[in-house]
N, C-alpha and C positions, 0 to 999 in steps of 0.2 A: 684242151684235152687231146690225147692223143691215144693210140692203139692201145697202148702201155700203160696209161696214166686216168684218172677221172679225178674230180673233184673232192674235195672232203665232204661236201656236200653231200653230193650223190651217193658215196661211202655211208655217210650216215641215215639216209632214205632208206638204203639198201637194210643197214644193220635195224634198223625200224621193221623193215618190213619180216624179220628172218625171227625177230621176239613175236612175231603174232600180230604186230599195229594193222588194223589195218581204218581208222579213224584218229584224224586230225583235229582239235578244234583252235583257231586261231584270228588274233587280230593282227593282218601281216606289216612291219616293220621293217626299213631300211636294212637295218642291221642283219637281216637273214634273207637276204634276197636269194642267196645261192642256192638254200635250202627252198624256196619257193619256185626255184627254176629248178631242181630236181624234182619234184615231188608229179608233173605229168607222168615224169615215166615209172612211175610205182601205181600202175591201176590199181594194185589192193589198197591203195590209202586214201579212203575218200576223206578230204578236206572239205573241212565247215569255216565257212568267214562268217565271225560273230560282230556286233555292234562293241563291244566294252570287253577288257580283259576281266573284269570280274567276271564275268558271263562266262569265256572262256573256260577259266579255271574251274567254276563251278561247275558246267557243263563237263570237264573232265572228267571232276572230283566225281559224279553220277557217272558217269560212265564206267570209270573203277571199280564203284561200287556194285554196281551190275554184272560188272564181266571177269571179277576176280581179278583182271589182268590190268595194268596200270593206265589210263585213262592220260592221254596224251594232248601237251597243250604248248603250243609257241607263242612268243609275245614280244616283243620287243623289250630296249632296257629301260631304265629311270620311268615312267612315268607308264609303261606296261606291266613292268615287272610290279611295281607298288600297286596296280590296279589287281593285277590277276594272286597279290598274295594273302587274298582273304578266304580264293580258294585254297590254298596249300595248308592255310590255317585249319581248315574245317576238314579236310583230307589227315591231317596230323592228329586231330582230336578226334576223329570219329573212324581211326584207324583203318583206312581207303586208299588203295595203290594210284599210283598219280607220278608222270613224269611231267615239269614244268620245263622247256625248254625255253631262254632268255637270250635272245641276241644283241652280244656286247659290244665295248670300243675294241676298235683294235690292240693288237696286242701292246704296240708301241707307244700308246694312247693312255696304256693303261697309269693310274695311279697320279695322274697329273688333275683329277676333275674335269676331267672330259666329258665332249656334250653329253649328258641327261647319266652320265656313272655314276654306278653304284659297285659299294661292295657287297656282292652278294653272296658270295660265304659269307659274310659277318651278318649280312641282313635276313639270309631266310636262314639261316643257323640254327635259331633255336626254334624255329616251326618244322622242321623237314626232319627225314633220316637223316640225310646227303645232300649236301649242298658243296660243287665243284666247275672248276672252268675247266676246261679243254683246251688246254693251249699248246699241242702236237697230236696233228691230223692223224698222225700215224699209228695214236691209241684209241681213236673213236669205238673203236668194233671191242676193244677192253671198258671203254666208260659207259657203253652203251649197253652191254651186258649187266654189268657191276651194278649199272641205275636200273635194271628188271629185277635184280634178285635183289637188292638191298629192300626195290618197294614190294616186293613180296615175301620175303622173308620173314620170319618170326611176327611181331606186331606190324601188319602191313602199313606204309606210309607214303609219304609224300619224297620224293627227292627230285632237286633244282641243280641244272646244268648250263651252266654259262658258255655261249659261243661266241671265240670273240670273229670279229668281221671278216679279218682277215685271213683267220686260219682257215675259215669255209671255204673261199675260194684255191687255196693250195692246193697241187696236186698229186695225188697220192698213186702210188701202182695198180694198177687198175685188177693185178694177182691178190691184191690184198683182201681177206675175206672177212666179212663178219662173223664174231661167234656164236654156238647152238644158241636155239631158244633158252634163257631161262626159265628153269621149273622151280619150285617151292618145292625146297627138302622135305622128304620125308621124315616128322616128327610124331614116333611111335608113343605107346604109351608105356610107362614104369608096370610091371602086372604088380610086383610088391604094392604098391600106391596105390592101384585098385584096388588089391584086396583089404586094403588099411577103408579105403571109402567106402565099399560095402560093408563092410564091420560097422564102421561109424553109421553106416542107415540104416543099419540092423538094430541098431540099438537106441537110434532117436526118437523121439514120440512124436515131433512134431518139425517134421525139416521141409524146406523150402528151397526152391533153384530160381536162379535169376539167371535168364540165358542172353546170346545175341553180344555182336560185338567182332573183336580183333580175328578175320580168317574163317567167320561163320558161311556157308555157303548150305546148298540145298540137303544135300549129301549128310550134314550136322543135323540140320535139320529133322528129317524124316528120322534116325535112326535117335537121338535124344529122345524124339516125340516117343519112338517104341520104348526105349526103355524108361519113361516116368511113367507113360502107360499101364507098364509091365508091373510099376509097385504104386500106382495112388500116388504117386509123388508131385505136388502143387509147382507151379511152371509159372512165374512173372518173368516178364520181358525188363530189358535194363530200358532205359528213353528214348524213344525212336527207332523200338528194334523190336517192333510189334508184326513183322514178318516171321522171326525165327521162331517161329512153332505155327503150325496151325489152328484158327479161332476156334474152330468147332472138335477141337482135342479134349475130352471132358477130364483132361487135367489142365488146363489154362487157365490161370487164374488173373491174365491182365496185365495191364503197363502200369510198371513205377517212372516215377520223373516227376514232373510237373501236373498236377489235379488229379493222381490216382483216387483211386479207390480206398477211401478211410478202412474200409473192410481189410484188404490188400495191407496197407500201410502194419495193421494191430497182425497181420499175422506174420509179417516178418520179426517185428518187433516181439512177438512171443514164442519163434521158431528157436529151439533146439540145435537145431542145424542147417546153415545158410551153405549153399551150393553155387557159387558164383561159377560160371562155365562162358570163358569170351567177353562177359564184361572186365572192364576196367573196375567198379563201381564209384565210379566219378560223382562230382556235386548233384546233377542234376538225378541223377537214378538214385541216389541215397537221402534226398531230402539234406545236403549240406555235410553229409556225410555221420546222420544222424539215425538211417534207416539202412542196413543196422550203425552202431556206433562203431566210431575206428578202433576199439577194445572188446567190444563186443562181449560184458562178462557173462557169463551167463547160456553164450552161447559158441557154437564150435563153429570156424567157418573154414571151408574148402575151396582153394583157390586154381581152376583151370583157365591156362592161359600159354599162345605157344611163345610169349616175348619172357623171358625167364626176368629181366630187370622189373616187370611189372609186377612182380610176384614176393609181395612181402615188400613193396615200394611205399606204400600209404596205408592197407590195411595191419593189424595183429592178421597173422593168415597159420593154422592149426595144420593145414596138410593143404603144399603145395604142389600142383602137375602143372610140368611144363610140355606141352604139346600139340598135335594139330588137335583143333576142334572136330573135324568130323574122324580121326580118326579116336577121338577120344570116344567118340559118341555112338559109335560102330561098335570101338569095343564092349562100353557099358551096356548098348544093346545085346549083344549075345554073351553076356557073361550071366553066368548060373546064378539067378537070383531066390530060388527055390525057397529057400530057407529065410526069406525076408516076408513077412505077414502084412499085404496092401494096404495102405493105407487110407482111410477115407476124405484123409482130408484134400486131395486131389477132386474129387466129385465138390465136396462142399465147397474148398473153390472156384471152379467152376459155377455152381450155383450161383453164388455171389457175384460172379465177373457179368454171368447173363442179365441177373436183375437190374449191374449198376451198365450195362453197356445199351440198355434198352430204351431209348428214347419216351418220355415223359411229358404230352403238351406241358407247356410254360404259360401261354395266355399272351405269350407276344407276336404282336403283326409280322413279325419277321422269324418263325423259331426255328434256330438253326439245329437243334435236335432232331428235332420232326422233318428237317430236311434231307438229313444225312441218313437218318431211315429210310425215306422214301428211295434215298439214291441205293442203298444199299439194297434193295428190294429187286431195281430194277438196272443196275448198270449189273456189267459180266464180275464173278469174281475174283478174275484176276486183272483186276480193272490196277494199274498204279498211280498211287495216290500219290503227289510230290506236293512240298510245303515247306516256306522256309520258319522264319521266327515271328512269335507273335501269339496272343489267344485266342486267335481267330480259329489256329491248328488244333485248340484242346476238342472242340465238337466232333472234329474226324479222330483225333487221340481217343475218344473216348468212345463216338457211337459203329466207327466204320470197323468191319472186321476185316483183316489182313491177310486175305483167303490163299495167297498166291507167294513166290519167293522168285526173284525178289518183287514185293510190293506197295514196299514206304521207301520214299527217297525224302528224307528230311535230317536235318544237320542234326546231332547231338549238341554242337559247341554253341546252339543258338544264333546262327549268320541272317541275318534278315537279307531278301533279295534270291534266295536260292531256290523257289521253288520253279517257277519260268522257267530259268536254265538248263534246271535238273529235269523237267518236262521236255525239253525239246529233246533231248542226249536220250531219253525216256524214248519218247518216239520215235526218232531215227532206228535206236538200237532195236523195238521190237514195235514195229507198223503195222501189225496185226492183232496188237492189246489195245483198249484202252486205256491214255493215260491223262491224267486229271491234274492240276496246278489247283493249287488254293491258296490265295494270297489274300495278304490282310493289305488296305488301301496304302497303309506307311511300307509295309512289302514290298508291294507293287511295284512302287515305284524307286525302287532300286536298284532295279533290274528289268524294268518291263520294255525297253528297248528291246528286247532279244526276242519279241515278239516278231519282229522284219526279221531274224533269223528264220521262227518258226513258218513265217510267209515263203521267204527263199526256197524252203528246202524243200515243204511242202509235208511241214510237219501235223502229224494228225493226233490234234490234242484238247483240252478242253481246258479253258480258264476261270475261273470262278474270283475273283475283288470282293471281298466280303468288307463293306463300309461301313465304319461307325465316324468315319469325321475326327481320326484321333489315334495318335501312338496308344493303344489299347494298353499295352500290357503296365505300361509306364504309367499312365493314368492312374490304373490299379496299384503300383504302389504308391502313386503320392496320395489317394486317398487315403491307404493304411499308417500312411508315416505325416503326410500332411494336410489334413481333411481340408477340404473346402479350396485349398490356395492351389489352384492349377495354374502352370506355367509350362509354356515350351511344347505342352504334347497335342492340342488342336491342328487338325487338319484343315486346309481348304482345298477340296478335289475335283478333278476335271471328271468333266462324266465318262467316265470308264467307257462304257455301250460304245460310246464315239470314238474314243481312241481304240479300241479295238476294232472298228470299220474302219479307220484311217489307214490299218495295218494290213485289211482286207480282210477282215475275220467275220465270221457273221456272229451277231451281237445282240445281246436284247438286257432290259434293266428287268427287276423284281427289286419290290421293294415287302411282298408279304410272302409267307409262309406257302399261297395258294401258287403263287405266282412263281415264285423261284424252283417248285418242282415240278410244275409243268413247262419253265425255262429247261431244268434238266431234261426231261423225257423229250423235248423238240430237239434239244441239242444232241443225246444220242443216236438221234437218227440221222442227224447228219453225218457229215465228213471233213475232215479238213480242219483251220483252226476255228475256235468256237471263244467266244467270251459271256460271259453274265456279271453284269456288275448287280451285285445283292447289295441292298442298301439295310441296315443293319441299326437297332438302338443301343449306344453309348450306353444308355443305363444297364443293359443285361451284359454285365464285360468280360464273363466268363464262363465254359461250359461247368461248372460246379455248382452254376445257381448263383454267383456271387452277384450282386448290383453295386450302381454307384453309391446309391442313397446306404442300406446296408454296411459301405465298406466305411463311409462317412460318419454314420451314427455312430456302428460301433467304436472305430478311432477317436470321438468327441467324448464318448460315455466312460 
């Protein structure tokens, strides 16, 4: 380097640092050394060294999530990149800003099967927006742009940029600048297409909104909330998106996905008019794409969303807006609703959502209802909840309320391993909430390395292992599909309590209902990381009430 000249490297810290980054997370490789010997002189960019790139990426993919702004993750190639692209997946289908950067072969190197290459346009292709290499240093401050607004643009996503080795160390004129921060266009609303939707609710007898999703932030939030407020209008969450409104809205009427509310399920299913606002309405929030059906006769649906290709992509969709969420939800809050007669079915959802969200003794030595009560009683309410896949998650899906935005960090796309991750990025990003991991014991450990992250950094978080000795959720379907013949899904587990002291964490086991929420109440008074391993029975396998025995009879009968 010289007066004149710096690195490409450096060029690219730089162009990092000028979109707003100022959080790394990374497992460091050869391949990007340059980029690790720039990154001192950029104090705004604290870098996190994680144990596993899925960690990495996942811990991105959370941090996007949270900060609207793309959630930044380096890795090396071949056998990083394949590691960290479970997060890209889960950032793709749960619509979350995320720059992967991959340090490649050389350029000359390229295309010969060189050590640990991949092609990665072809490999993350069909998971990302953008998938691209950088092979002229001279465009960085161009690619590096193009990758903030592609991942925030319209349906926020994921995009992957290849560095090869060599081009980082080149050096570029050191006049060369990066460009502005990218912002997310302003995406107004049609007024014609409003006044077409307030017509349509003027006239409905029984309509329903399904909110949360692609570009939803706090701003959507509050002002959606005023305006279903403002007409009785019934408010379910899509799956995992039990942040976007607030619990105590007495128009909330609960999460769709997995174990909702039969209540919840019959009133979509008999709605007049379905109001999709940010959801996709993907497999998981539609019951298989049954709730409502992808024809939906019977009923009219309206489809908000700022990615225009999702729009009339999968569903029949009656009247389509393309635009931002909260700007849509600004407007429908102060538009003249005068003329529209409230509806009560917004209360009487609500009713229903309280009774079924209320915890119920079970009669079991371990009742994870009665737990999640208790914790709901006395941890803060914007306490966030992070969890990856598993039915361990349905007791917090069901009994915990979601008082805070953001306040659930859990995959849509169902990623096992992500809730640890998403807790640490959780902690770092706001040190002054509490934040909660809830992992099921096949969870756990696939990802629970990243506990020596959360030791490192000095993350202040809390872990809960909920154990039944068993791929829970899979259990539960081979009972349904093939009763009695278990295969594959038995656990044998280390005592959690201990591996979470090996990690430095202070730890303690519960194995009953008494015991586990007096584990909670000691742990919030501590500091620092926290584990409970709750040992949990195999027979109760789902917060629905469902058992083993139950799932068994009935598949025999």
């Amino acid at each position: 380097m010289t007066d004149s000249t710096r690195s490409a490297a450096a060029l690219l810290v730089d162009c990092l640092a000028v979109q707003g980054c100022d959080r790394i997370f990374t497992v460091p490789g050869e391949s990007f050394l340059a980029v690790l010997d720039a990154l001192p002189d950029a104090a705004q960019i604290d870098v996190v060294t994680c144990r596993q790139e899925g960690g990495v990426a996942f811990m991105a993919c959370a941090d996007g999530a949270m900060t609207g702004r793309p959630g930044v993750a380096f890795v090396t190639r071949g056998p990083g990149a394949t590691n960290a692209s479970i997060g890209v997946h889960v950032a793709h289908q749960d619509s979350q800003p995320m720059i992967l950067f991959v340090g490649d072969v050389a350029r000359g190197a390229q295309g010969r099967e060189g050590f640990q290459e991949v092609d990665f346009s072809a490999f993350f292709g069909p998971i990302c927006k953008w998938a691209a290499r950088i092979d002229d240093p001279l465009r960085i401050p161009e690619y590096i742009a193009r990758a903030y607004a592609v991942a925030i643009n319209g349906r926020p996503g994921p995009v992957v940029l290849a560095l090869p080795e060599d081009m980082l160390v080149e050096q570029v004129p050191a006049a060369l600048a990066p460009r502005p921060m990218a912002l997310r266009p302003a995406q107004a609303v049609c007024p014609d297409a409003m006044r077409a939707l307030f017509d349509l609710i003027g006239d409905a007898a029984s309509p329903i909104a399904i909110i949360g999703g692609a570009g939803w932030n706090a701003k959507a939030r509050e002002y959606f909330q005023q305006f279903a407020e403002g007409i009785g209008l019934p408010v379910a969450t899509a799956f995992r998106r039990q942040d976007a409104i607030a619990p105590d809205s007495p128009v909330y009427a609960g999460n769709l996905g997995y174990g909702p509310n039969p209540q919840l399920v019959e009133r979509v299913k008999n709605a007049d008019l379905v109001i999709a606002v940010g959801a996709r309405l993907g497999e998981a929030t539609t019951d298989g794409y049954e709730v409502p059906t992808l024809e939906h006769p019977g009923q009219t649906l309206v489809h908000i969303h700022p990615d225009p290709e999702e729009l009339g992509r999968v569903y029949r969709t009656d009247l389509a807006l393309c635009c931002s969420m909260d700007e849509f939800a600004e407007c429908a809050a102060l538009w003249d609703h005068s003329d529209i007669i409230p509806f009560d079915a917004g209360a009487e959802a609500h009713a229903e959502w309280l009774a079924w969200s209320t915890p119920q003794p079970s009669g079991a030595a371990m009742d994870l209802g009665m737990c999640v009560g208790a914790m709901r009683a006395s941890f803060p309410a914007d306490t966030i909840i992070c969890n990856g896949a598993g039915n361990f998650a349905g007791w917090w899906h069901r009994y915990w309320r979601y008082a805070a935005y953001p306040g659930q960090l859990a995959p849509t796309c169902g990623a096992m391993g992500y809730g640890v991750p998403a807790a640490v990025a959780a902690a770092l990003r706001f040190p002054d909430r509490t934040v909660v991991a809830v992992a099921g014991d096949g969870d756990f450990l696939m990802n629970g390395q990243e506990l020596a992250t959360a030791a490192q950094y000095g993350a202040n978080m809390i872990v809960i292992v909920v154990d039944n000795g068993a791929y829970g959720t899979i259990r539960m379907h081979q009972e349904r599909e093939y009763p009695g013949r278990v295969s594959a899904t038995a656990l044998a587990n280390p005592d959690f309590a201990m591996l979470g002291a090996a990690y430095g964490a202070w730890s303690t086991r519960a194995e009953t209902t008494e015991a586990l929420i007096t584990a909670l109440a000691e742990a919030r008074e501590r500091s620092g990381l926290r584990l409970i391993h709750a040992l949990t029975d195999l027979e109760r396998i789902a917060a629905s009430g469902a058992t083993i025995s139950g799932l068994r009879a009935r598949a025999k009968g």
